[in-house]
RODO-2510 file (C-alpha; in nm, 4 decimals, decimal comma):
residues 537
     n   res          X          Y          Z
     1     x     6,0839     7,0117     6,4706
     2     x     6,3350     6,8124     6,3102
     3     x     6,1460     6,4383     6,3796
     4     x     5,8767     6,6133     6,1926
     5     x     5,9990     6,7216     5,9253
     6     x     6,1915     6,4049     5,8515
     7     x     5,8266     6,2102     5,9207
     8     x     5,6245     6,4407     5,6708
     9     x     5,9132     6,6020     5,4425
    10     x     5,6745     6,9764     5,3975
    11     x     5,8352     7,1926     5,1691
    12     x     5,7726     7,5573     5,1237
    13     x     5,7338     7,6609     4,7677
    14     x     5,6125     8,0232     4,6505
    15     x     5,6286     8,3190     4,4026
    16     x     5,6829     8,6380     4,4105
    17     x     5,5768     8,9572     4,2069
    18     x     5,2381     8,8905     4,1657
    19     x     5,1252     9,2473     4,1480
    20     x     5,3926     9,3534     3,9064
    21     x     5,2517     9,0905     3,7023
    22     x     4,8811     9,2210     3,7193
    23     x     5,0256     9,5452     3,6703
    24     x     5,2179     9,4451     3,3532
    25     x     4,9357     9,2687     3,1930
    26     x     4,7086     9,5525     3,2022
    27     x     4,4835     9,4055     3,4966
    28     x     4,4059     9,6284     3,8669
    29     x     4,4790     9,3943     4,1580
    30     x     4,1715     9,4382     4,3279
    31     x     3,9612     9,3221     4,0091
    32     x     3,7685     8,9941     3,9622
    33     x     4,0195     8,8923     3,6479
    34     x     4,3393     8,9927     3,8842
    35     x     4,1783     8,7601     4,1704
    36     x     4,0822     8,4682     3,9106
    37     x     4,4511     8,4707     3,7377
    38     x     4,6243     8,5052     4,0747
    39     x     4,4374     8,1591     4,1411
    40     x     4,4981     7,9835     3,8336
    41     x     4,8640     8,0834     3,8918
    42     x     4,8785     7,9097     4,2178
    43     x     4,6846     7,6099     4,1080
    44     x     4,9414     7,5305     3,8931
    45     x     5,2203     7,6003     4,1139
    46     x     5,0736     7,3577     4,3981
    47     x     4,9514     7,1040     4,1709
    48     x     5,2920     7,0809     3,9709
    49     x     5,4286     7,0746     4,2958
    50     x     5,2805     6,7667     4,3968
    51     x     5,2493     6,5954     4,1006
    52     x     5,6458     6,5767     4,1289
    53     x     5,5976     6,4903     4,4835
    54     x     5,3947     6,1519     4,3890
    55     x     5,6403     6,1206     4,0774
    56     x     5,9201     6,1153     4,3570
    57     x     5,7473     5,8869     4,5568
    58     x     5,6923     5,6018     4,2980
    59     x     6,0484     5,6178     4,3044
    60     x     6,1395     5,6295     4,6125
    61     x     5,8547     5,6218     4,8312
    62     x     5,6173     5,8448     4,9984
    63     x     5,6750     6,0262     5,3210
    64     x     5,6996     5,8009     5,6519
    65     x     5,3766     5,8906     5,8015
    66     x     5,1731     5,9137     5,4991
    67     x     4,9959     5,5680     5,5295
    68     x     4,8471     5,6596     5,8517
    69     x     4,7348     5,9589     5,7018
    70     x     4,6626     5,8708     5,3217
    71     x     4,2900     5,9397     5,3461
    72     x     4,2763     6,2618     5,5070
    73     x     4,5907     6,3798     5,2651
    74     x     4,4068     6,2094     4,9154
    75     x     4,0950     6,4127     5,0703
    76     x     4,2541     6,7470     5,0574
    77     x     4,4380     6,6964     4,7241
    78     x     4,0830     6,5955     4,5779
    79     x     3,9755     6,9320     4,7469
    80     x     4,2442     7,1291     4,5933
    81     x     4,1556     6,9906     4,2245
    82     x     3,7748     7,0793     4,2731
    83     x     3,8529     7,4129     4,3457
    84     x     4,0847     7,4729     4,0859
    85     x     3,7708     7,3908     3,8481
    86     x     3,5641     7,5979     4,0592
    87     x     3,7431     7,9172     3,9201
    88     x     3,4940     8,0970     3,6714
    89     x     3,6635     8,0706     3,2979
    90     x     3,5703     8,4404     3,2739
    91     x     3,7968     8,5669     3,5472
    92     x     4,1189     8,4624     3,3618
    93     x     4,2901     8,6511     3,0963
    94     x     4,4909     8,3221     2,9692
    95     x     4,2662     8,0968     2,8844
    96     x     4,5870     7,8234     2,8841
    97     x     4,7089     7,9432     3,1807
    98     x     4,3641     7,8105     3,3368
    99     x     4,3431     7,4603     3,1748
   100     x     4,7188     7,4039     3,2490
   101     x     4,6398     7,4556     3,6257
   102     x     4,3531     7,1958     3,6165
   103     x     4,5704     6,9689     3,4177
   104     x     4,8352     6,9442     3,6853
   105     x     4,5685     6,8652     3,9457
   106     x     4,4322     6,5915     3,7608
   107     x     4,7787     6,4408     3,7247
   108     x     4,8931     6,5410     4,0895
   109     x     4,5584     6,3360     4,2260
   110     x     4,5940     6,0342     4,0247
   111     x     4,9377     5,9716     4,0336
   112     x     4,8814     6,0515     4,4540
   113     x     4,6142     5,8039     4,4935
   114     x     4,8208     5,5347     4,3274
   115     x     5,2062     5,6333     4,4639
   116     x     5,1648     5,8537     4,7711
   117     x     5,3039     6,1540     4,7964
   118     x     5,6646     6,2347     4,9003
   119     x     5,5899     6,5852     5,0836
   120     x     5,2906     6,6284     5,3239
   121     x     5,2918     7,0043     5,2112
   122     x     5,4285     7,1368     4,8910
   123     x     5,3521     7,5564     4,8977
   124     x     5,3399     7,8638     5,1338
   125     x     5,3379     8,2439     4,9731
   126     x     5,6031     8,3847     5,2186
   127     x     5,6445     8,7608     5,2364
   128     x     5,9729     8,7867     5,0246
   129     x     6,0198     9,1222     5,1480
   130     x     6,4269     9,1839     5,1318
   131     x     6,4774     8,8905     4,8724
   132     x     6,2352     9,0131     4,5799
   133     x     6,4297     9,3729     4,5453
   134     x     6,7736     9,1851     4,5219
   135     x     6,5436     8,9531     4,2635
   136     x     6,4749     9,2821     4,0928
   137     x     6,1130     9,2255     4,1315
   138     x     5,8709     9,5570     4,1692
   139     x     5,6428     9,3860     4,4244
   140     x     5,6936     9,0861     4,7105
   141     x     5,5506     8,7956     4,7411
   142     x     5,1316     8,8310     4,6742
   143     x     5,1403     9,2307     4,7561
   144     x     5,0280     9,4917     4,4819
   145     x     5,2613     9,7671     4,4890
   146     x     5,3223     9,9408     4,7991
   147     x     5,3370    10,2629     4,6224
   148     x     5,4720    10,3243     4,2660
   149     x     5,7482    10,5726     4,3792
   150     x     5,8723    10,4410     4,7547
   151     x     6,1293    10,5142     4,9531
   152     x     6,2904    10,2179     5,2024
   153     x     6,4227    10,2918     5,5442
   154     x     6,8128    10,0971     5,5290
   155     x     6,8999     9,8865     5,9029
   156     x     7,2384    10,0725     5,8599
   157     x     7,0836    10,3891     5,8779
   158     x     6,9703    10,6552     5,4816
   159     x     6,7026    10,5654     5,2577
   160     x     6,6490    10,4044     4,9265
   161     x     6,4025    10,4985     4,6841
   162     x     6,2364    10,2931     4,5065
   163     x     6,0379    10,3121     4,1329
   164     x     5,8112    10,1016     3,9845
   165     x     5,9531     9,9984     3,6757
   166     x     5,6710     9,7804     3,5596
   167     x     5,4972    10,0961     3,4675
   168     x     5,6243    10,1535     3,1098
   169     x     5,5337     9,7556     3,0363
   170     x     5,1364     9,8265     3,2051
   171     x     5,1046    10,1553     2,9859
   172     x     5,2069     9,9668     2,6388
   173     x     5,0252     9,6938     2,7055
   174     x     4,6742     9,9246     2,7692
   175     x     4,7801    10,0882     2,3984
   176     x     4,9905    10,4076     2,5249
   177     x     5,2666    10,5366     2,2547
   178     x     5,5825    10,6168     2,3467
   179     x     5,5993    10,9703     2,3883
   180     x     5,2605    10,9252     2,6563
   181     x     5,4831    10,6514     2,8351
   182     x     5,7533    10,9289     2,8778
   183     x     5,4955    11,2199     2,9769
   184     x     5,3647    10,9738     3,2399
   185     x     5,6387    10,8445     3,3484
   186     x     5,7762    11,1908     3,4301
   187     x     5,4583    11,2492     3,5890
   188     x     5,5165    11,0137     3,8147
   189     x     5,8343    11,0550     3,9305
   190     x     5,7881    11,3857     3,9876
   191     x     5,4274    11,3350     4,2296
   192     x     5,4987    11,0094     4,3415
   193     x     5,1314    10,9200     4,2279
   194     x     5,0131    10,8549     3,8618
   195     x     4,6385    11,0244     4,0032
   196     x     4,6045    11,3604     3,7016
   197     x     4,9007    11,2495     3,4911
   198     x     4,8471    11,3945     3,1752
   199     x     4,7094    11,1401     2,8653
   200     x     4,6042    10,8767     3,1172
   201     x     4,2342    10,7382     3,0752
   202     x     4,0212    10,7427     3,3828
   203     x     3,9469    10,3702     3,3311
   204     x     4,2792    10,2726     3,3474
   205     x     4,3324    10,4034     3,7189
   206     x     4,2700    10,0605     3,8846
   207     x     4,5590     9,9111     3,7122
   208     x     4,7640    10,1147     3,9121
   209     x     4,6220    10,0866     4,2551
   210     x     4,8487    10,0466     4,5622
   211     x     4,8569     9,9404     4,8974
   212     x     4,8955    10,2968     5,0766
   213     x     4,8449    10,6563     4,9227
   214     x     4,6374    10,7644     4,6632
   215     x     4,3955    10,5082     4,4606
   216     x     4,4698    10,2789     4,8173
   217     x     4,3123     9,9541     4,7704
   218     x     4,1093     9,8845     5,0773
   219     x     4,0848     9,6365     5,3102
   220     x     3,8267     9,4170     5,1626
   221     x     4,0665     9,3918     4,8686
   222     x     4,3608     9,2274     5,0098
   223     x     4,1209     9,0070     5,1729
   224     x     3,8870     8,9004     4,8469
   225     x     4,2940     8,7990     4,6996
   226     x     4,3897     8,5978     4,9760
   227     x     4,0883     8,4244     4,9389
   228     x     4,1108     8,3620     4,6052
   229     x     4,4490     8,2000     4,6321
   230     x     4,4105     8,0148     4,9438
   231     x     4,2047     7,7001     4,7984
   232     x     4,5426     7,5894     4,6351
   233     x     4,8058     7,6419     4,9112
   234     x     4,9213     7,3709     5,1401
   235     x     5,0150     7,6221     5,4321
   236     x     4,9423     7,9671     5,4828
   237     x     5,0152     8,3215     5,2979
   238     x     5,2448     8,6163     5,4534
   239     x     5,0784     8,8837     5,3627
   240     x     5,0099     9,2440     5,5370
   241     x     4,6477     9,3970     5,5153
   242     x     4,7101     9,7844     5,4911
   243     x     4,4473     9,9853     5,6734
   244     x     4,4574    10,3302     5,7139
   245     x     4,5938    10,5664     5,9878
   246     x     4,1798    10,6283     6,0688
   247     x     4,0847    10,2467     6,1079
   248     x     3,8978    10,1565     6,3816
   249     x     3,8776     9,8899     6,5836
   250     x     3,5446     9,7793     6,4502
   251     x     3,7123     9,8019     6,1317
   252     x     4,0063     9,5309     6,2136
   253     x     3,7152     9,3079     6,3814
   254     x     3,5574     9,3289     6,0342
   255     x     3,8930     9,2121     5,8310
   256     x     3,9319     8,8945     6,0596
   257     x     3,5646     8,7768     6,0075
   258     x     3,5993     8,8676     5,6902
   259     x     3,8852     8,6589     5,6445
   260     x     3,7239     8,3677     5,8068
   261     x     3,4486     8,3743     5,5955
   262     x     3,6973     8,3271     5,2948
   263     x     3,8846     8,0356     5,4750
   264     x     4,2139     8,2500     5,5085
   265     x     4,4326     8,0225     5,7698
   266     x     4,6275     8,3421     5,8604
   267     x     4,5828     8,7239     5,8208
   268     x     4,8221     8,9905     5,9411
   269     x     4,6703     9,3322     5,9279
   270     x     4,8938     9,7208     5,9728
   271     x     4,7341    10,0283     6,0291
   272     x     4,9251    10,2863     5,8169
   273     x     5,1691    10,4887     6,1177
   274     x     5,1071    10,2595     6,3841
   275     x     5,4591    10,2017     6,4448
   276     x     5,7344    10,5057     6,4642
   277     x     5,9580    10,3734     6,1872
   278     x     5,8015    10,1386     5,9032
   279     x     5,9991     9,9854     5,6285
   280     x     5,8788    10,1142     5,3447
   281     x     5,6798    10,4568     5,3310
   282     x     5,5785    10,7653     5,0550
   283     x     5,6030    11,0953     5,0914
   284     x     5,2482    11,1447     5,0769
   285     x     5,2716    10,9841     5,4132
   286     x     5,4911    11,2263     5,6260
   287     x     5,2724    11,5233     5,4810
   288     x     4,9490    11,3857     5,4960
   289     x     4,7485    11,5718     5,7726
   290     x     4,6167    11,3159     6,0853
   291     x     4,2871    11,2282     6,1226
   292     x     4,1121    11,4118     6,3938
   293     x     4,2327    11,2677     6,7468
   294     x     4,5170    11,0976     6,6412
   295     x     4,9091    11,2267     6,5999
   296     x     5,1024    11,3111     6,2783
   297     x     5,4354    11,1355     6,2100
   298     x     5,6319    11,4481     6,2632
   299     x     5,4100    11,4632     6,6137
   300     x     5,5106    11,0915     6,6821
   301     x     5,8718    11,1325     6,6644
   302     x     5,8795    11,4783     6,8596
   303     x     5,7334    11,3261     7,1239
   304     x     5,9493    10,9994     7,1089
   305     x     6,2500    11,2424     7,1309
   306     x     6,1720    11,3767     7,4147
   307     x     6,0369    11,0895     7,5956
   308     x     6,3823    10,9803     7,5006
   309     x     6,5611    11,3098     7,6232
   310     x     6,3945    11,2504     7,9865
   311     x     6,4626    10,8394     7,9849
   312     x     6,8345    10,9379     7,9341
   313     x     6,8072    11,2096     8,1717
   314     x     6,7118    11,0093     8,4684
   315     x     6,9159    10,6831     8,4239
   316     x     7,2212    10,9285     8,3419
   317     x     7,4596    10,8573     8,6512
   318     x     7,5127    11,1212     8,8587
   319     x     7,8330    11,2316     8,9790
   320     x     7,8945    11,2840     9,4039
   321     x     8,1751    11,5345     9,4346
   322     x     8,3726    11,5906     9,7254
   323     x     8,3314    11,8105     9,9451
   324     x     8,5153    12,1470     9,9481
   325     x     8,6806    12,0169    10,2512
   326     x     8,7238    11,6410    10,3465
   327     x     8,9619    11,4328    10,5786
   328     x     9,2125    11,2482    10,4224
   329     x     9,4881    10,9184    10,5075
   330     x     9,7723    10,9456    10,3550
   331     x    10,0201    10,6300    10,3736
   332     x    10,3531    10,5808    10,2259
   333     x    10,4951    10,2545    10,0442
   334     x    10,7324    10,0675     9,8829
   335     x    10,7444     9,8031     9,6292
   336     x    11,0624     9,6874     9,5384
   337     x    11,2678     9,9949     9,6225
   338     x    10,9970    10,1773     9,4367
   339     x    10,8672    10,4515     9,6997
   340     x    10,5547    10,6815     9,7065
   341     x    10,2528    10,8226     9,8823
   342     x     9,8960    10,7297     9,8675
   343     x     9,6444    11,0184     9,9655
   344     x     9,2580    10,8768    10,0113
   345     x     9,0077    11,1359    10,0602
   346     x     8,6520    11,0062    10,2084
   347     x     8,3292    11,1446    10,2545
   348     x     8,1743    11,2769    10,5361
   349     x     8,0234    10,9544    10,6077
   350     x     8,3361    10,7934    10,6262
   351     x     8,3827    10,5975    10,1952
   352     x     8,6404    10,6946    10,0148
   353     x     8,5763    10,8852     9,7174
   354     x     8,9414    10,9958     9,5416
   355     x     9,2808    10,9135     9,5834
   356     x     9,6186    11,0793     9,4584
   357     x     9,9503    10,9228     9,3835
   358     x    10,2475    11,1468     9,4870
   359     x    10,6231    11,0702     9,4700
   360     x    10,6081    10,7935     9,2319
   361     x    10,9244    10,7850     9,0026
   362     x    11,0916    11,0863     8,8407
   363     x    10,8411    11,4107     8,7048
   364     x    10,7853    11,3553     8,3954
   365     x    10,8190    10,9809     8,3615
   366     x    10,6078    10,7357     8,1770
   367     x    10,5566    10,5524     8,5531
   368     x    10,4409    10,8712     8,7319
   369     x    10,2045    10,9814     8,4677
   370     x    10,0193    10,6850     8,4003
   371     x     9,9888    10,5956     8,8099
   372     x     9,8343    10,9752     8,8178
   373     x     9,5873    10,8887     8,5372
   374     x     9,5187    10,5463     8,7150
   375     x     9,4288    10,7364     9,0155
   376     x     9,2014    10,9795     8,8479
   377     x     9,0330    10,7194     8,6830
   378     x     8,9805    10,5167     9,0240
   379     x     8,8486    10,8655     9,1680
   380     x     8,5831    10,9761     8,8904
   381     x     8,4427    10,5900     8,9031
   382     x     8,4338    10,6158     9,2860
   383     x     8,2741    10,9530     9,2786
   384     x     7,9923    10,7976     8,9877
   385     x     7,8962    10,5247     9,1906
   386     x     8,1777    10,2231     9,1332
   387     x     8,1769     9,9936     9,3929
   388     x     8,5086    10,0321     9,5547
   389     x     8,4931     9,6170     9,6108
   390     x     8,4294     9,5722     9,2030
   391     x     8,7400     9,7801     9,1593
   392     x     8,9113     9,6002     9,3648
   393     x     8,8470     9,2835     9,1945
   394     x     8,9252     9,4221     8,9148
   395     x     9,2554     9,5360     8,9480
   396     x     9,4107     9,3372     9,2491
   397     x     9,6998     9,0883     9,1941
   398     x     9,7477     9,2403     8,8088
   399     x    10,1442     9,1825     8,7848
   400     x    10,3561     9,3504     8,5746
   401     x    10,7192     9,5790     8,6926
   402     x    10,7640     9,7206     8,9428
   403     x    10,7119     9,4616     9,1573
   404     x    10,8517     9,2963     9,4543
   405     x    10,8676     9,2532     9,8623
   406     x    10,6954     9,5678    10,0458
   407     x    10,7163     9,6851    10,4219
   408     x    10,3617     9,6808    10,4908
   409     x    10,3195     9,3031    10,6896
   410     x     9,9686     9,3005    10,6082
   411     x    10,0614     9,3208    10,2422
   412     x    10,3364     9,1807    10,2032
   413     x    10,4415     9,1070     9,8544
   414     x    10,3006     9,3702     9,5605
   415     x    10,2662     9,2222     9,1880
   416     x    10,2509     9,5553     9,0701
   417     x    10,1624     9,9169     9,1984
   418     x     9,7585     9,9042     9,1090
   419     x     9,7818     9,5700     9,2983
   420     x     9,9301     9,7567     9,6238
   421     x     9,6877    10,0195     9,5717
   422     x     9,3916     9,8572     9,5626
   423     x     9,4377     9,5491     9,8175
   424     x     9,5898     9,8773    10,0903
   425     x     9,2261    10,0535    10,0081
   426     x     9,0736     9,7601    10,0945
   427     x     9,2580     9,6912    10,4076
   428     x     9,1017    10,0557    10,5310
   429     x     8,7788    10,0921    10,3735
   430     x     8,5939     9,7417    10,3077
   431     x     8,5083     9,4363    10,5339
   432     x     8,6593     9,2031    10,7317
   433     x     8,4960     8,8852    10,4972
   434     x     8,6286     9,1012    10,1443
   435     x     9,0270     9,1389    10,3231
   436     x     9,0038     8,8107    10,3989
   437     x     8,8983     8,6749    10,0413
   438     x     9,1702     8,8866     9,8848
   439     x     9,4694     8,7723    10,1508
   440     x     9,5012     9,0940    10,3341
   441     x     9,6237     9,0401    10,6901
   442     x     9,4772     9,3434    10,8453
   443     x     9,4855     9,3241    11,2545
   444     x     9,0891     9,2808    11,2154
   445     x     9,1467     8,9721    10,9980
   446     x     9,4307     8,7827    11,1980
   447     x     9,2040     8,8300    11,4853
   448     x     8,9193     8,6798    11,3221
   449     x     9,0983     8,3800    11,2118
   450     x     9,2628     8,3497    11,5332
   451     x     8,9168     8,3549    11,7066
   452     x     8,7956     8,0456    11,4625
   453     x     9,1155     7,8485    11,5221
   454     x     9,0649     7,8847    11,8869
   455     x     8,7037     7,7726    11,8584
   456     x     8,8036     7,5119    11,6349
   457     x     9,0612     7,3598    11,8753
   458     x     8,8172     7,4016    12,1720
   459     x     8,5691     7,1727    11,9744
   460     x     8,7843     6,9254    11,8949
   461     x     8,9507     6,8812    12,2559
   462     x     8,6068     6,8641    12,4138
   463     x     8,4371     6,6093    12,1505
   464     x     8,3723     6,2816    12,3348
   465     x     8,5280     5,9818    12,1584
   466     x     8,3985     5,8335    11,8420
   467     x     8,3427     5,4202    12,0497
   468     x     8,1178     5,5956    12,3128
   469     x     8,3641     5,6154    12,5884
   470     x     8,4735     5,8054    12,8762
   471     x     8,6289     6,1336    12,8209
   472     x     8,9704     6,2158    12,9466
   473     x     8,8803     6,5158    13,1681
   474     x     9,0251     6,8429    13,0972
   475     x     9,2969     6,9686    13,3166
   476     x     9,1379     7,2983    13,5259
   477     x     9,2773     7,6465    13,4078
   478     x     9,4956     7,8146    13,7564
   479     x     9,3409     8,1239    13,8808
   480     x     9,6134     8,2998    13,7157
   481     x     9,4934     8,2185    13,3682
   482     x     9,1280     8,2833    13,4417
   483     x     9,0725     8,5911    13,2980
   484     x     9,0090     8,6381    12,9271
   485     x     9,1982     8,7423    12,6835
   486     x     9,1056     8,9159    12,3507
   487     x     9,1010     8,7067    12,0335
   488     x     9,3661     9,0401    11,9301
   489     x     9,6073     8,8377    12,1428
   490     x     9,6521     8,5700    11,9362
   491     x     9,8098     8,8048    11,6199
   492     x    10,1934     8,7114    11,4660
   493     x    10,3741     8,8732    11,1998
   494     x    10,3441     8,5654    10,9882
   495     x    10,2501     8,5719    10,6710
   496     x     9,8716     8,3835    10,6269
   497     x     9,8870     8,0223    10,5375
   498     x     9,4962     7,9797    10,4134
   499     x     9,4537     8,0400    10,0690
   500     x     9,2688     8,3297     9,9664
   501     x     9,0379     8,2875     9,6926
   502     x     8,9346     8,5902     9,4376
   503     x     8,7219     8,5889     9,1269
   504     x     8,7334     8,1821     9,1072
   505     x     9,1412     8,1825     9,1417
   506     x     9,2832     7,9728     9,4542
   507     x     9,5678     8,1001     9,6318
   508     x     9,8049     7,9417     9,7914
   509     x    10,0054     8,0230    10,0946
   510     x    10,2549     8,3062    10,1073
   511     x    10,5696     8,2352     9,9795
   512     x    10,8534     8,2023    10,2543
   513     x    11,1137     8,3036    10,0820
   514     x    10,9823     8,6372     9,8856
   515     x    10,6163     8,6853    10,0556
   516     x    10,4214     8,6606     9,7281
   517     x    10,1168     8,4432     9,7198
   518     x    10,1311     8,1098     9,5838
   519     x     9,9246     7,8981     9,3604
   520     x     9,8410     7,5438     9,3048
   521     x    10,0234     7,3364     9,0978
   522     x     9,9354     6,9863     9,0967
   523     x     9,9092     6,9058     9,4810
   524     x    10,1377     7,1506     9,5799
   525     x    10,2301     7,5080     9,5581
   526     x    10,4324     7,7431     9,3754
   527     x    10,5412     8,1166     9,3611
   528     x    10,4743     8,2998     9,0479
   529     x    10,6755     8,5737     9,1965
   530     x    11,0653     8,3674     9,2787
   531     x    10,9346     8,0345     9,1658
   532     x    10,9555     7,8803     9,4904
   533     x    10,7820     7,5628     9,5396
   534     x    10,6698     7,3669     9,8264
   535     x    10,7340     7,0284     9,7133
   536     x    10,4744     6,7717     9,6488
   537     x    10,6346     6,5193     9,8410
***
């Protein structure tokens, strides 16, 4: 994207408020003079556009890959000036407006053919949806009026209305007094159509025609205006073809050939209450009856609630309580003189699904209460489907007071009570490979490591030598030491000297003078508990 448009420079110029234009000056959208000054318009938009394009170039030079492509480019802007004479004089209300848009393409082609041109594309009519009200413009981009009273659905959640306010300007200009202005304006506001508002002339209805509602221009409409204006843009145009709610899809097929006839390079159509929130809408809309088969808004977004109701109803988690009555382990701790209880219950099929915290500093102290709401926190996400191993991840090793040396060997340093908690209901309720990863010397574990130790050292004592030589032979175990022994055996007291890795951290070994576990520092270890280190040396 960004080699090409360094290479070809293409630029995206447009308008916006076309249709409050029209409407201003007295002429319907959907008219043969609306269509024929909506060209001349854009003629002289494009061609001004690139006549400063080739004035830029003289200066400075045209676009880098405009030689390879001068004929095809000269060719189009040649094609663009023909058409802009091709528009029938009678079809635009300014006469000026007309000759000044033929003008610029006469300049625009023969300062091109002699300079280049500095942009390979000058103009696109983009939809200008958001922009054009903060502009203060009644319509966007090449769209008639969506409605004249509209109301626009905010991201942030309300409404905005919206009134035309070109509508005073249209009725002076088409000879209205003042005091008919007012009646009709009232009229308006009040039905949110200007269809039987007192004073106004039949033959003045087109001027007011909008995309949706009453007096809705049809399909064929939007089309016949896109094709007038196409001849003189360099891209495309943004613009939405409003079909009604009934449309079929024979209809639709019809607006795209349509649109090819007419040389339209894109066309975007939207059946009216095809989607279950649209930007803007009227009020016409929500109380306009469906068309036979098909659902009302109101039906739309009762049925969207409840499809909605039953979605949440089925992903909702659901809750496993505990049995009336359930087996329990209770084991008592300490953590630096700080004593207490802790009370698992399981389930029948043997997980633990609550826990309690009894004993744990004075009734009524900070400590106590906030261990009990830790462990009735830990219970509900057990009982709603929390992996006890994500919970354990979660809160293992967290250090903060109290903290200290315990008198359980297989854990024997605590950074904190949740750290004790969760690394004991490990220990007892998940596997071997998870006790290990976390540093928990359960008997399961030391036997384990014992077994790959011994394997290890049988490998290596067996191995034949690296130069291809005779082994030394292995000295015959006695008769006495024949029979096996279980890996179980091989368990010490010792703290574990393999680092235990969790969530990405490396520990080190357990500290010998305080029991904590160590981390690396540099290429040794040290003790965030005592600050012990092991000396790189």
């Amino acid at each position: 994207i960004g080699d090409n448009a360094r290479a070809f420079r293409q630029l995206g110029l447009g308008y916006t408020n076309l249709g409050a234009y029209l409407l201003a000056n007295g002429v319907a959208y959907d008219s043969d003079p609306g269509r024929g000054t909506a060209a001349a318009i854009t003629a002289l938009m494009t061609g001004r556009a690139y006549r400063q394009s080739a004035v830029i170039a003289a200066a400075i030079g045209p676009y880098d890959k405009y030689e390879e492509n001068r004929e095809p480019h000269n060719a189009v802007m040649r094609m663009h000036r023909d058409a802009s004479y091709a528009i029938p004089d009678s079809t635009v209300v300014d006469d000026q407006l007309l000759a000044a848009a033929r003008h610029s393409w006469d300049e625009a082609v023969e300062v091109g053919e002699r300079y280049g041109y500095r942009n390979a594309q000058a103009t696109v009519l983009a939809p200008t949806g958001t922009i054009s009200f903060l502009m203060d413009c009644d319509t966007t981009g090449i769209e008639p009026d969506f409605s004249l009273v509209k109301f626009k659905e905010l991201v942030g959640g309300g409404q905005m209305t919206i009134a035309n306010k070109t509508i005073p300007l249209a009725l002076r200009t088409l000879g209205y007094n003042d005091a008919e202005i007012e009646q009709i304006e009232a009229f308006v506001t009040e039905h949110g159509t200007i269809v039987g508002a007192p004073g106004l002339l039949d033959e003045h209805l087109s001027v007011f025609d909008v995309a949706v509602g009453e007096r809705a221009i049809s399909a064929h409409g939007h089309i016949k205006m896109m094709g007038a204006v196409q001849p003189f843009i360099s891209g495309a145009i943004s613009k939405t073809v409003n079909m009604p709610a009934s449309s079929t899809v024979e209809d639709i097929e019809g607006a795209y050939i349509d649109a090819w006839r007419l040389g339209i390079k894109a066309l975007a159509i939207y059946r009216d209450g095809s989607k279950t929130a649209q930007a803007l809408r009227t009020d016409a809309q929500d109380e306009a009856a469906a068309p036979d088969g098909l659902y009302t808004k109101a039906d739309v977004d009762a049925l969207l609630e409840h499809a909605v109701l039953e979605a949440k109803g089925d992903a909702m988690p659901a809750r496993r309580r505990m049995p009336r009555e359930r087996q329990s382990l209770t084991h008592k701790f300490s953590i630096g003189g700080h004593e207490g209880y802790i009370t698992a219950g399981v389930y029948e099929d043997g997980t633990v699904g609550e826990i309690f915290l009894t004993d744990i500093g004075k009734e009524g102290s900070t400590l106590r209460g906030m261990m009990n709401a830790f462990a009735t926190s830990i219970s509900i996400a057990l009982q709603y489907g929390v992996p006890l191993e994500k919970l354990v991840e979660k809160f293992s090793y967290m250090r903060f007071d109290p903290e200290g040396i315990t008198q359980n060997p297989e854990i024997p340093f605590a950074k904190s009570m949740p750290d004790y908690i969760m690394r004991w209901l490990a220990s007892r309720f998940l596997d071997t490979e998870t006790q290990e990863g976390l540093g928990i010397m359960t008997d399961a574990v030391r036997a384990k490591k014992a077994g790959e130790e011994a394997a290890s050292s049988f490998t290596s004592d067996t191995a034949g030598p690296a130069n291809g030589g005779s082994s030394v032979p292995m000295p015959q175990a006695s008769a006495g030491d024949s029979e096996t022994k279980p890996a179980a055996s091989a368990m010490t007291d010792t703290p574990p000297v393999t680092p235990a890795k969790m969530g990405g951290l490396e520990l080190g070994p357990a500290c010998s003078q305080c029991g904590g576990m160590m981390q690396r520092t540099g290429a040794c270890y040290t003790c965030t508990s005592c600050g012990n280190n092991t000396g790189c040396g």
